[in-house]
C-alpha positions as CSV (number, residue, x, y, z in Angstrom):
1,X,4.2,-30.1,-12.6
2,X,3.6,-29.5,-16.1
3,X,2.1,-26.0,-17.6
4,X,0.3,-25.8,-20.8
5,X,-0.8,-27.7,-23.7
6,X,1.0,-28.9,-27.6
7,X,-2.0,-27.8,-29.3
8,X,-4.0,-24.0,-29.5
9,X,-6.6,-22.9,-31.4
10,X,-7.5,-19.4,-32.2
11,X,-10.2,-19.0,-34.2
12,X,-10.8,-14.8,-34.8
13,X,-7.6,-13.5,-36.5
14,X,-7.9,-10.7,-38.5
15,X,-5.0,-7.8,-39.1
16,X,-6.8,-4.3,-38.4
17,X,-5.6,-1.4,-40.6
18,X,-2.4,-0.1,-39.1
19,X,-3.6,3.0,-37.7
20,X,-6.5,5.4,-38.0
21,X,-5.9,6.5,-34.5
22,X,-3.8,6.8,-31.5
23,X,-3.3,3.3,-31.0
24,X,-1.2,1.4,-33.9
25,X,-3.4,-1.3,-35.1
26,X,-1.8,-5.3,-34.8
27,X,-2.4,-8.3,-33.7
28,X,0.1,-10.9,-32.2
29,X,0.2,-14.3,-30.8
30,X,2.3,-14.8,-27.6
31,X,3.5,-17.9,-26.4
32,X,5.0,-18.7,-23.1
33,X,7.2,-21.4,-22.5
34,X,8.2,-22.9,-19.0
35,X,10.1,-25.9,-19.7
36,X,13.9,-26.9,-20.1
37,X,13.4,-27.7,-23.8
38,X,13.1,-24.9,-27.1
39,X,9.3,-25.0,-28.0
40,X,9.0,-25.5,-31.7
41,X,6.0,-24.4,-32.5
42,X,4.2,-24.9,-36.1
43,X,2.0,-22.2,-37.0
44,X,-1.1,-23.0,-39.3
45,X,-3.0,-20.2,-41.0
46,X,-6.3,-21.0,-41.8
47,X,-8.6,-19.3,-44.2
48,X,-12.3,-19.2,-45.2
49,X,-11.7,-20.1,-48.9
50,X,-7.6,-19.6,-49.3
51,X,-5.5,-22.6,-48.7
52,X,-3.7,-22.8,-45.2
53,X,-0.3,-21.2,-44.7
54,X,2.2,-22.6,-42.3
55,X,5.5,-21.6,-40.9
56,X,7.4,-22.5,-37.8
57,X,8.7,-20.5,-34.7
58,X,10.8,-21.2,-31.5
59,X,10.9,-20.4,-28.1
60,X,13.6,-20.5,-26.0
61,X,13.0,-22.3,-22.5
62,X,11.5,-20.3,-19.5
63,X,11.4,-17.1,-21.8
64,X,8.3,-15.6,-23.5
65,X,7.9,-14.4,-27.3
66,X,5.8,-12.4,-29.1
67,X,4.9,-12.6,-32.5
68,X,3.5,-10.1,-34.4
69,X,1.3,-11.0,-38.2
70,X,2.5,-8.1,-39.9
71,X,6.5,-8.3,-39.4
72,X,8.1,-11.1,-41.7
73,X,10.3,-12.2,-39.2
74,X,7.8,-13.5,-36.4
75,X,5.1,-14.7,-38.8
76,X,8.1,-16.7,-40.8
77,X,8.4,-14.7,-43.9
78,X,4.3,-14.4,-44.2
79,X,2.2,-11.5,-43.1
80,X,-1.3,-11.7,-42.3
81,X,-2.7,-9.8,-44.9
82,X,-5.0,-6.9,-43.6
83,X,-8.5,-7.2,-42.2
84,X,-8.9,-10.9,-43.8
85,X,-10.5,-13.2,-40.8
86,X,-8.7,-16.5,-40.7
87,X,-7.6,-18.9,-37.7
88,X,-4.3,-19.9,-36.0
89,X,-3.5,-23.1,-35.3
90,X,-0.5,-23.6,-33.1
91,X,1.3,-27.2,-32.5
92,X,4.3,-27.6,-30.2
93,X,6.6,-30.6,-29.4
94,X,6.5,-29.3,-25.6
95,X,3.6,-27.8,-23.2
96,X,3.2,-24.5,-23.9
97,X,1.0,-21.2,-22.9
98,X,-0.3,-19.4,-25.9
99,X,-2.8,-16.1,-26.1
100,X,-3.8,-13.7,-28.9
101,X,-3.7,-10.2,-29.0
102,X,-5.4,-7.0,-31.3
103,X,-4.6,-3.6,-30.9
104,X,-8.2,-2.9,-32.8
105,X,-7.8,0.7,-34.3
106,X,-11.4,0.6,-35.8
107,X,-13.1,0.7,-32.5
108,X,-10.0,2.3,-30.4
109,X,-9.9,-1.2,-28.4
110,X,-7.1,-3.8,-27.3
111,X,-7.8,-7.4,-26.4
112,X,-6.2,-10.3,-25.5
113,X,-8.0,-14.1,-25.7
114,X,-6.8,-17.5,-24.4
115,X,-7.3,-19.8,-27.5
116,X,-8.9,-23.4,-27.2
117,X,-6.7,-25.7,-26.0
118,X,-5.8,-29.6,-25.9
């Protein structure tokens, strides 16, 4: 049996400020992966009037990775820049499990969202 999908959508991104409270504000994507291949996964960026920004990342089979928009080295060099709403496109040569995540320091909040899926 196969889990997941190649393609997620997520269409509410935004980086909150890093902290005006107890909870340090971020926002990641995680991505599972359950098969016997690496997942390489192609990140798109999408933005209201700025042009898209992509990147790839890997996955290691059967593991789980998070990835974080405001460290370099998850978001491939690129940081989401602070509260600036864009989308995330994710595209992966194998099945894969994908969710967001915001640590949300404006309203003292964390949530997670499945993204849209095919």
């Amino acid at each position: 049996m196969s889990y997941g999908k190649k393609v997620w959508i997520f269409p509410d991104a935004e980086l909150p400020p890093e902290g005006v409270n107890i909870i340090p504000g971020h926002e990641s994507v995680i991505i599972t992966n359950v098969t016997n291949e690496v997942a390489k996964v192609k990140f798109t960026l999408l933005y209201e009037v700025d042009e898209p920004v992509t990147f790839m990342a890997e996955v290691q089979p059967m593991r789980v990775r998070c990835l974080r928009s405001n460290r370099p080295e998850d978001f491939g060099a690129y940081t989401a820049p602070e509260g600036k709403q864009y989308a995330i496109m994710l595209e992966s040569n194998v099945p894969i499990v994908a969710q967001y995540g915001r640590a949300e320091t404006r309203e003292v909040a964390f949530y997670t969202t499945p993204g849209y899926c095919e």
